[in-house]
N, C-alpha and C positions, 0 to 999 in steps of 0.2 A: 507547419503546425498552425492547428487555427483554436489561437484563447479564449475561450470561453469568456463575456465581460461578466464580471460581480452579477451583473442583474439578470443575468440568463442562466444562472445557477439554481437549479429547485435549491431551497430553504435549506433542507437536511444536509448537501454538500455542501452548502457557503458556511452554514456553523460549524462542520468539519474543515473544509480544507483552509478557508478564510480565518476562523474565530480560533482552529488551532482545537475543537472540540474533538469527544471522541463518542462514538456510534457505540449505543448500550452491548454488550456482550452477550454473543447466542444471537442477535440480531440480523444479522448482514446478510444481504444477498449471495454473496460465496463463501460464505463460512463454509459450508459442505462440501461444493463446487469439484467437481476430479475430470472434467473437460477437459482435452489437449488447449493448448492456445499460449496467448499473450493476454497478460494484462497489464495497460494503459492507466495514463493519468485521466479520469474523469473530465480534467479540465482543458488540457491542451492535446493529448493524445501521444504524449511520450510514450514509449515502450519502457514499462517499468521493471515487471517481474513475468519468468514463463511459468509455467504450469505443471514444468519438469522439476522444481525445486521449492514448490508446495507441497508443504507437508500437516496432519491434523497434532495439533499444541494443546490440543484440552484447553485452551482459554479463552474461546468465546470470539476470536478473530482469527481472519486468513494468517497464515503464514509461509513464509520463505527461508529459504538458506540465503539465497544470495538476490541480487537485483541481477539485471541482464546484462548492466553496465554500471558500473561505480558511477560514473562520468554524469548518469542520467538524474542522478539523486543526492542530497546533499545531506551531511549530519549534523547537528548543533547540539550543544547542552541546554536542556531546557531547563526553568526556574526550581523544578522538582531534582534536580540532581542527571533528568533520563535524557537518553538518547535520542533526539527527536529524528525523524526521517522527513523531506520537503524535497518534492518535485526540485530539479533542478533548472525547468524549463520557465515554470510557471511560477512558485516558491510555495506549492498548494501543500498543505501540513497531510500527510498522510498517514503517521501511526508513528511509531519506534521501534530501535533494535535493542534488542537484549543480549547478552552473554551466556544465554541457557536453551541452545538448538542444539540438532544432533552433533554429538561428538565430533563422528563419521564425516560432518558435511562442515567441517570448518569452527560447531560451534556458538553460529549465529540464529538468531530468530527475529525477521525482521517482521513485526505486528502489524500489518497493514488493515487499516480500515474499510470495508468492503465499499463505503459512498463513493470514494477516493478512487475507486478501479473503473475499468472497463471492461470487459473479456473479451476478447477477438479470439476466435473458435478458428482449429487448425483440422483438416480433419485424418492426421494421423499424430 
């Protein structure tokens, strides 16, 4: 894995993944996105979440059922009460999980912030 340092981060991902900010809603580059693939940590290039368990949340950010690996991602209580979600690689703030995903699919909706991603395209 090769880390991105602080200063080779465009502006938009360091107030995100660094400052812990979040990318206005309706905004993101994969909000829509229904490409086969993986998506990657922006910063270090973990494999985060695939593209098989993206689904549309009506809220303005990607979202997931599940990450591809527990292991890859780390969860905290943030100051607001929420569930933060943080690169486990790199410790780069990515978005939060909620308790209000499909039933069907466990339950979860992990909000992930499109800066935050990468997409690496599979082509099936």
């Amino acid at each position: 894995m090769d880390i991105k340092k602080d200063g080779e981060l465009p502006p938009e991902l360091y107030r995100v993944a660094r400052m812990g900010g979040t990318e206005a809603p309706f905004t993101g580059k994969y909000l829509d996105t229904h490409e086969k693939g993986v998506y990657r940590c922006a910063v270090c290039g973990t494999t985060l979440f695939s593209s098989e368990t993206k689904f549309d949340s009506n809220t303005g950010w990607p979202s997931f059922t599940d990450p591809i690996d527990l292991a890859h991602v780390e969860l905290h209580r943030d100051p607001d009460g929420k569930t933060e979600v943080t690169c486990k690689t790199c410790g780069a703030h990515l978005g939060h999980v909620f308790n209000d995903g499909p039933k069907e699919k466990g339950g979860k909706r992990y909000c992930i912030n499109s800066v935050c991603l990468d997409l690496k395209k599979t082509d099936n």
